[in-house]
C-alpha positions in Angstrom: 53.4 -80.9 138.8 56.1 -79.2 136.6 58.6 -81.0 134.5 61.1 -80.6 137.5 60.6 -82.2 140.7 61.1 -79.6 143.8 60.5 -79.7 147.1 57.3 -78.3 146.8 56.0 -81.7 145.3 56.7 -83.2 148.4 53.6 -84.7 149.7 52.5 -84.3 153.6 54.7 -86.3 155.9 52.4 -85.7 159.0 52.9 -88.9 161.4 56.7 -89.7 159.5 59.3 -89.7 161.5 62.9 -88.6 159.3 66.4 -88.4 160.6 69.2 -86.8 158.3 72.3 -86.9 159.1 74.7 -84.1 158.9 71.6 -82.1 158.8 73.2 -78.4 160.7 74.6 -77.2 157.4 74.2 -77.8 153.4 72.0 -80.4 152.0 71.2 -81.9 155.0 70.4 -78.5 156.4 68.4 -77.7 153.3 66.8 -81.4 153.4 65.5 -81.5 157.1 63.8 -77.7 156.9 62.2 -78.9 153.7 60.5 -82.4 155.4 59.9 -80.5 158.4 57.6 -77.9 156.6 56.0 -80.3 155.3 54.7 -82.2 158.4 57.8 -84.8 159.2 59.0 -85.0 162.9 62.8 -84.7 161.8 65.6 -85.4 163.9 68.9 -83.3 163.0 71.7 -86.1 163.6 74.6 -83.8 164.2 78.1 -84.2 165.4 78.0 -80.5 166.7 74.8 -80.2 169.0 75.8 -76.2 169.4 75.6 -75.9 165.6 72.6 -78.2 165.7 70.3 -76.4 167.6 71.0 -73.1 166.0 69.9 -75.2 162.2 66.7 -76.3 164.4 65.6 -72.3 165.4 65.7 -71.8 161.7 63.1 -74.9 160.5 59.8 -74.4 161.0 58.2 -77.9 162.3 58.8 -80.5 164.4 62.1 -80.7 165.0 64.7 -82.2 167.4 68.6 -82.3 167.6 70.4 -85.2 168.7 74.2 -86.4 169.0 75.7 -88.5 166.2 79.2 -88.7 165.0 79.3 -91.6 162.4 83.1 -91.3 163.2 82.5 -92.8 166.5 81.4 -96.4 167.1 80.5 -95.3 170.7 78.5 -92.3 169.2 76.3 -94.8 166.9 75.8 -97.1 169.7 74.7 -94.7 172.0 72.4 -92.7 169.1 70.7 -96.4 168.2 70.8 -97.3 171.7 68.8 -93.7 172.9 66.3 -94.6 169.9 62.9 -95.2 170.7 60.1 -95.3 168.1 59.6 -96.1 164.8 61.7 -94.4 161.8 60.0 -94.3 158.4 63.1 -92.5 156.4 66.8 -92.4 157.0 68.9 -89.9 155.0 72.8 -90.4 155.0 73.8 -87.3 154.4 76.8 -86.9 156.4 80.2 -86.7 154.6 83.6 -87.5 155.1 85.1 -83.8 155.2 89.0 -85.5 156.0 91.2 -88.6 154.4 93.1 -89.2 157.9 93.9 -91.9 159.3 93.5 -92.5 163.0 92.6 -94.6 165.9 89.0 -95.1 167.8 88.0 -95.5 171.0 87.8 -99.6 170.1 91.3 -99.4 168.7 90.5 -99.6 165.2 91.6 -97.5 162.9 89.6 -95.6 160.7 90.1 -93.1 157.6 88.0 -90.4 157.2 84.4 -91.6 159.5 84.7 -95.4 158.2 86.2 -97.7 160.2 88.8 -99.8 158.8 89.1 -103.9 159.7 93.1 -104.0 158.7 96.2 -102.9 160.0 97.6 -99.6 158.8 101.1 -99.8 159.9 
């Protein structure tokens, strides 16, 4: 091993199943191709299935794309709810790209993806 860690000292994730959020461009792009080549089952946890899918042709590995908008209450719930399996690594990638504040389907208000328990008014 070098001085620097790089992904090519990741050990074989064969039988490790990874999600990573935000994964259909950037880091999370970057992070899901690397775990997939090197054995994980990775699971690309994307607001934008279209753009998704398109980051999946380009991985080499076991790879899958599924729905998630951590904006969305309803989107966690049914992501969680869909989830069947074990999951040996999470990786919160997913960033806030707006401050806005606005409602949710539950009526709460949120700024950015996190939801907010006060009033804004």
């Amino acid at each position: 091993m070098s001085g620097h860690w790089t992904a090519a000292d990741l050990p074989d994730l064969s039988g490790t199943t990874v999600v990573v959020t935000g994964a259909s461009s950037g880091i999370g792009l970057v992070t899901a191709s690397r775990l997939a080549g090197v054995g994980a089952h990775v699971v690309l946890a994307v607001r934008d299935e279209s753009r998704g899918r398109t980051a999946a042709q380009s991985m080499v590995g076991h790879v899958e794309v599924r729905a998630l908008d951590l904006s969305s209450l309803r989107s966690v719930r049914a992501f969680a709810s869909a989830w069947t399996g074990e999951l040996h690594i999470l990786v919160n990638n997913a960033g806030i790209v707006e401050h806005r504040v606005q409602a949710v389907e539950a009526g709460r208000p949120t700024l950015g993806g996190d939801v907010l328990n006060g009033d804004t008014t």
